[in-house]
N, C-alpha and C positions, 0 to 999 in steps of 0.2 A: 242828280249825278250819282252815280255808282261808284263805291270806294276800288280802291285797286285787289286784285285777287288777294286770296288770304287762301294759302295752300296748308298742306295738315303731312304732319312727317311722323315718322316712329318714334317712340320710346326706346328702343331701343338701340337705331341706326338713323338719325338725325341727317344721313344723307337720303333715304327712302323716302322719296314727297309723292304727297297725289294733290287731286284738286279736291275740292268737295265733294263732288259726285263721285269720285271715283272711292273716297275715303266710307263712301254712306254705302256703295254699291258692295264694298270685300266687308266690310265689318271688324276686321284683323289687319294689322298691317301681315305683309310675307312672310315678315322675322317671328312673327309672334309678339310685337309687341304692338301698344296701341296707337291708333293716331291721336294725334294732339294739333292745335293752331299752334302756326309758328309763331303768333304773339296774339294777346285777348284785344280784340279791338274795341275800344274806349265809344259809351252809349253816344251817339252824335244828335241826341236830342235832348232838351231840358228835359227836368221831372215835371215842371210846369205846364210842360204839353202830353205828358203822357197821364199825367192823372185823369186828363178828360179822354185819353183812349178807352174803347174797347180791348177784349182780352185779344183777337183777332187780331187788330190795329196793330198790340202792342207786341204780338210774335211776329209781324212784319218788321217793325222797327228793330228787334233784336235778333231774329233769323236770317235779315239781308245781313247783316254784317259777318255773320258766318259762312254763309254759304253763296259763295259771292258769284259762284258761274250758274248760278238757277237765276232768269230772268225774274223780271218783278211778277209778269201773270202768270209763272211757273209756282213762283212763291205763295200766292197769294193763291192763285189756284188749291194749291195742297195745304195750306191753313182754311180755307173754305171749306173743302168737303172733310177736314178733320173735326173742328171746332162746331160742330152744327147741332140739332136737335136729339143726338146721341148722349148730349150731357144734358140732364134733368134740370139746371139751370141758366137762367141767360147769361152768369154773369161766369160762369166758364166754373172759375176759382176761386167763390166765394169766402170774405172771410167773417169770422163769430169771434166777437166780443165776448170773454167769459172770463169774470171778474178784472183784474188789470193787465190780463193777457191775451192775445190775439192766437186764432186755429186760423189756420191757413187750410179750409179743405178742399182735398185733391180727390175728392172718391165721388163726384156728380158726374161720371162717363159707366160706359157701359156695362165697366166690371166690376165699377163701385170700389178703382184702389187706384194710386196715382199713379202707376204704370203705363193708364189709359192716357195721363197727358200727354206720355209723348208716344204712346205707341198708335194712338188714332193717326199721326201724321206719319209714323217714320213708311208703314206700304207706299202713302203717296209719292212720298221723297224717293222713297227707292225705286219704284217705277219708273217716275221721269228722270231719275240718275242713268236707271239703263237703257232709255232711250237715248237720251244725252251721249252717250259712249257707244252706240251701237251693239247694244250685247244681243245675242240672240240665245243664248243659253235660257232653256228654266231656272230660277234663280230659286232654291233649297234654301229656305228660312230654319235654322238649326238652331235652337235653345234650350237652357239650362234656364229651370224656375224652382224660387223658395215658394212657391204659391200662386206670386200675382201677377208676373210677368209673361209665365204662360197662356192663362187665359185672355189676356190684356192683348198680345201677339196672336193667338187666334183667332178671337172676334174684328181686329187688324186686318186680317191678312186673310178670311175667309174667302174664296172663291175671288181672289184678286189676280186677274188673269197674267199668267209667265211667273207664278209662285207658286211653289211648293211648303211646307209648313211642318216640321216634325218638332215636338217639343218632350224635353225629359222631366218626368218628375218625383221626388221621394219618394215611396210606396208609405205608408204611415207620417210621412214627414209634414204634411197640410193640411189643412184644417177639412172638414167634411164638406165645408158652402164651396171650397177654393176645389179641391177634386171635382163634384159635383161640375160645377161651375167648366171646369176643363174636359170632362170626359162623355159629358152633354155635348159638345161644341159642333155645329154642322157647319158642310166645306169639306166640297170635294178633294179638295187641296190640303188635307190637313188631318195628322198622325199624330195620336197621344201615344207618350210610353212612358210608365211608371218604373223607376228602376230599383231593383233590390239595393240602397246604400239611402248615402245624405246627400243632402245639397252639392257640398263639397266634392264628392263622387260624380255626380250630372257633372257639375261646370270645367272638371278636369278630362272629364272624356270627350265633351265637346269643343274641347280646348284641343285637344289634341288630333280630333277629325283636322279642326281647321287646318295644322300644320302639318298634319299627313300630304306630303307631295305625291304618294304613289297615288290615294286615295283621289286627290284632285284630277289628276291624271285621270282615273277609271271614271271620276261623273262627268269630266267636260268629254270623253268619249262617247259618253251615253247623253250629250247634249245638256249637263247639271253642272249649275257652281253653287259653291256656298256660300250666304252670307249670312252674318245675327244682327237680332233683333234684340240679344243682352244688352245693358247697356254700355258694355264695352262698345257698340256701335257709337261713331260720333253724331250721327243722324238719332240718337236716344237721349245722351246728352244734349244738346243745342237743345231741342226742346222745352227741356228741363230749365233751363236758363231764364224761360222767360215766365215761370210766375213771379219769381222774386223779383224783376222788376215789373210785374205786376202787382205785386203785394205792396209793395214801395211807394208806390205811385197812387194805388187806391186809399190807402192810409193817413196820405197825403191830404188824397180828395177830401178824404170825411174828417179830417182838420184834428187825425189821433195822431200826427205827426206835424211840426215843424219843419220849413226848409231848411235840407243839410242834415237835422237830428237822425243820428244813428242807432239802430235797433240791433240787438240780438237774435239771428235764429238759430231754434232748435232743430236739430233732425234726427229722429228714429232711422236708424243706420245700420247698412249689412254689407252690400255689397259697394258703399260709399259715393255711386253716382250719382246721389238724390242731393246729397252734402258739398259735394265737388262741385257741382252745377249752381249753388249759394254762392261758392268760391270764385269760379268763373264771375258770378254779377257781381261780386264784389271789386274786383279785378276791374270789369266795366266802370264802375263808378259809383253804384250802387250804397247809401253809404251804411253800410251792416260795419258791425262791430266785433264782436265777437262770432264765432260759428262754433255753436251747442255741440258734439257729436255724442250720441246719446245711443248708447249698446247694452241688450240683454244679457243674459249671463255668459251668452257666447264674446265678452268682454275683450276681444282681441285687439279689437281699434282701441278701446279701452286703455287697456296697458301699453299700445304703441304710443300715445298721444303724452301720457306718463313716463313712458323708459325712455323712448325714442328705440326699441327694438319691437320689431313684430317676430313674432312668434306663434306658430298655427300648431307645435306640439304640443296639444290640451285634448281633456277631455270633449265629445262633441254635446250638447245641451238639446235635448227638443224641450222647446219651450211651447208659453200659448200666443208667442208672439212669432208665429215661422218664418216669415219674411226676413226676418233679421238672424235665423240662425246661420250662422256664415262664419268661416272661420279663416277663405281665401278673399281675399274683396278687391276683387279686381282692379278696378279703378282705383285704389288708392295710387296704381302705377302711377297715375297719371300726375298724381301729386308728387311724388317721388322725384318725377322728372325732373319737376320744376324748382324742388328744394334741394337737388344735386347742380344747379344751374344748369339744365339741360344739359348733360352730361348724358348722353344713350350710354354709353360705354358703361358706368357708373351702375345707372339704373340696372342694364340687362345683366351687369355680376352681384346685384343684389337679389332677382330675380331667379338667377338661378342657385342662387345661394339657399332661396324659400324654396325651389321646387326640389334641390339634394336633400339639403338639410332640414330644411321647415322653417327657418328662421333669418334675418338678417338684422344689423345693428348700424343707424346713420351716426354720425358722426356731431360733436357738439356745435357745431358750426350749418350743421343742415338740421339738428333740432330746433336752433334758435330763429330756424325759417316757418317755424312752425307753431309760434307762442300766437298767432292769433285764432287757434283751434282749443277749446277745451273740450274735457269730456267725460264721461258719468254713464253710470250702468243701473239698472234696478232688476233686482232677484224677480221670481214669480211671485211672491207673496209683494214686494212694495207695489209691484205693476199692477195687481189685483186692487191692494189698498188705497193706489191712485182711484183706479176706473169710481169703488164706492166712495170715494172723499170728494172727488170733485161732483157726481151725481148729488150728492149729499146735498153739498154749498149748492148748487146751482141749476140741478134737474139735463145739464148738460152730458151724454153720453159720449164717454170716447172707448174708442176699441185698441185693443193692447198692445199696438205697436206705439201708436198716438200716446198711450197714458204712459211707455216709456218715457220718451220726449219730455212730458207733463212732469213727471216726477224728478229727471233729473233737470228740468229747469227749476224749477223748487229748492233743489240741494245746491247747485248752481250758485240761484240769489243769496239762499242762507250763507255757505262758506264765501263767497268771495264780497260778498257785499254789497257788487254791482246792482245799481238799481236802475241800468236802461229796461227799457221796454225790451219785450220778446215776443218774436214770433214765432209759435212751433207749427210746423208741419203736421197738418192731420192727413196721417196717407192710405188709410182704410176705414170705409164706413163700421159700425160696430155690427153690425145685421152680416157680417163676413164673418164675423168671430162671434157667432151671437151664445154660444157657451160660455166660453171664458167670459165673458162680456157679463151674462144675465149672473153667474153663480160670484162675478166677483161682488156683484149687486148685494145678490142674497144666497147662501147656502145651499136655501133650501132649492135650490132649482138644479142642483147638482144631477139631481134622478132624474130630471124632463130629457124628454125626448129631445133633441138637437132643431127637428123642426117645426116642433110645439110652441118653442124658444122664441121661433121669430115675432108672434102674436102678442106676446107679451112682454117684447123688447119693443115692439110700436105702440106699446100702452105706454111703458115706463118711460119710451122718451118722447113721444110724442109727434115723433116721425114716420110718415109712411110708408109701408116695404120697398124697398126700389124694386125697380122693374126687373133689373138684373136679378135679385132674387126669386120673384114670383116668378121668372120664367123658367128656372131648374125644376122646379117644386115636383112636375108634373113630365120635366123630359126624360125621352129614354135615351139610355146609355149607351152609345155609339162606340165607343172605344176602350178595349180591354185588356191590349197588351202591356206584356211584364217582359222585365229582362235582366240578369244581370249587371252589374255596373262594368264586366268587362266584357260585354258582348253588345255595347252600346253601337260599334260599330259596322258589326255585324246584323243589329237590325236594320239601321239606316238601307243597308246596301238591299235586305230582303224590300221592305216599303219601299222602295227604289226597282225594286228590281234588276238591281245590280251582280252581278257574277263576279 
């Protein structure tokens, strides 16, 4: 039996509802703010039975409850052809034991970062959303990436027919494997553009396509809507939801947990969907303890989680961890929401408090909805001295978003004392970062060539190249365009062919 629908409203206007499909098909609510479940619907299966799921099994189990108007063989359909032999393991989301702490890795799919878990399903999802709803528009996939969500969204979405694909990204902001990676990408359907600015710059000009109405106007003319594939998409998030109670439940299995015993995780964090999406399982039932938020020097979450103010008027950081430079993070909205007690009204005059001014301050009564989040930063230099300290102990490699995480769960245990278990998030292979990676190893690799690098980051760890990287090695470069960060709109319309 099927639960009753579960519809998704704004953050900002709590009267604006869609169904699932309609929430996965826009990406944005109208207002501009994001969709959210009108309430998290509680796991309706023991852990007992999902320890002996598959990773497959157990995104059905946690994806019905979200998306409640996709029939069961719609569902399962679109976790079938995501989940398949694109990820280099069976077990989808493998996790590593490394010393008394569990890796959660997310980087056995295509692009070798965990953007791929949910963006191998979000084209399916939103194709049979737009059949669902009758749309006949070309559906203009538009996103903003620190690295890994644009390539993760392209190889998604290539040549996947009634899609279009434009993605923006830093010009110097990404690492060399993550560019490469993106501006290799084939698909007829699919437009890179590097912008002159940051991260920060991409995802406000993309922000603001969305809620351009004149602009909407001119593409459903020309037969084009918009929607993203950020994870501001709720069809990003849900996703997301389902390692951790897959991590939970395999843990289980292999008898590193106790029924009920609750674990810590960590998550390397930017734009806060990957952490929010913990939150969510937590919310289900899940029973997580604490939730890590672990930020590079771009520390904004950082000091929110400490003042209870955010504040984006900082210096911007490029770090060797670029995924996490971020200094808007979207989906914190969504938390926001829920610790003003769904208050839209609340939320969207905090919101546009950050977009006047840069900054907003919750009140002690919505910080104290928020003590079951800690949170911790590591400079360049500690993240480096993670990657070679744990190498050290245990010949294990992590790559510098991961060794955040790593490090501040360490500082973590020391200061508070806490000695539950933890599980961090590994959300990019180290063969991604293999620079930062190799030189924080040793020094002397400072001078190698970037893709020398890779040769002898599969000696030192003992893993073989992923496929995703042998197949740049050698491609040619299909896309070239640059653009200012305020003429971001202006290209869209030329690649469109828009007037």
């Amino acid at each position: 039996m099927r639960k009753m629908n579960l519809h998704y409203k704004s953050t900002r206007n709590s009267n604006l509802k869609a169904a699932a499909s309609e929430a996965v098909l826009k990406g944005l609510a109208p207002d501009g703010g994001l969709f959210v479940p009108e309430r998290i619907p509680a796991l309706d299966i023991p852990m007992d039975k999902l320890k002996d799921m598959s990773y497959q099994e157990t995104a059905y189990e946690v994806m019905k409850l979200f998306l409640t108007d996709f029939t069961e063989e719609e569902l399962k359909d679109c976790i079938g052809r995501a989940y398949d032999s694109k990820f280099d393991t069976e077990e989808i989301a493998p996790l590593t034991k490394v010393d008394d702490t569990y890796y959660l890795e997310l980087f056995h799919g295509s692009t070798i970062a965990f953007k791929d878990m949910a963006l191998s399903i979000l084209p399916y999802l939103m194709t049979t959303a737009a059949k669902k709803n009758n749309v006949e528009n070309e559906i203009v996939i538009l996103a903003a990436t620190s690295g890994d969500t644009g390539k993760a969204a392209m190889a998604g979405f290539a040549d996947v027919e009634g899609t279009r694909i434009i993605v923006f990204y830093p010009k110097n902001g990404v690492s060399r494997v993550q560019e490469l990676q993106m501006v290799t990408q084939k698909g007829k359907n699919v437009d890179v553009v590097a912008i002159h600015g940051n991260f920060d710059n991409a995802q406000s000009g993309v922000k603001e396509m969305f809620e351009n109405e004149e602009l909407a106007g001119k593409l459903a003319e020309n037969g084009y809507q918009f929607s993203s594939a950020n994870s501001i998409n709720i069809g990003r998030l849900i996703p997301q939801v389902v390692y951790y109670v897959y991590a939970y439940a395999k843990l289980l299995e292999g008898e590193e947990l106790s029924e009920g015993e609750k674990i810590n995780v960590v998550v390397p964090t930017g734009n806060f969907g990957n952490i929010l999406a913990a939150y969510y399982a937590r919310q289900m039932g899940v029973p997580i303890d604490h939730l890590v938020c672990a930020s590079n020097e771009n520390k904004v979450l950082f000091d929110f989680f400490r003042t209870g103010t955010y504040d984006r008027n900082r210096d911007f950081v490029l770090t060797t961890s670029p995924s996490m430079d971020i200094l808007i993070s979207s989906n914190l909205e969504r938390l926001i929401y829920l610790v003003t007690g769904e208050d839209s009204e609340q939320t969207a005059a905090f919101m546009s408090e950050l977009k006047s001014g840069g900054s907003y301050t919750l009140t002690e009564e919505m910080k104290e909805k928020l003590k079951d989040f800690k949170a911790g930063y590591a400079t360049q230099e500690q993240t480096s001295r993670q990657i070679r300290h744990i190498w050290d102990g245990t010949g294990y490699v992590l790559d510098t978003h991961t060794a955040v995480a790593s490090y501040v769960c360490d500082e973590y245990r020391k200061t508070s004392g806490d000695s539950g278990k933890c599980l961090i998030v590994s959300t990019a292979s180290p063969f991604k970062f293999v620079k930062s990676v190799m030189t924080s190893i040793d020094s002397k690799y400072g001078e190698e060539d970037e893709f020398r690098l890779l040769e002898e980051l599969k000696k030192v760890s003992g893993v073989e190249m992923p496929r995703a990287i042998a197949d740049i090695l050698d491609a040619d470069v299909l896309h070239r365009t640059e653009c200012d960060a305020d003429k971001m709109e202006v290209t869209v319309k030329e690649i469109l062919n828009i007037q």
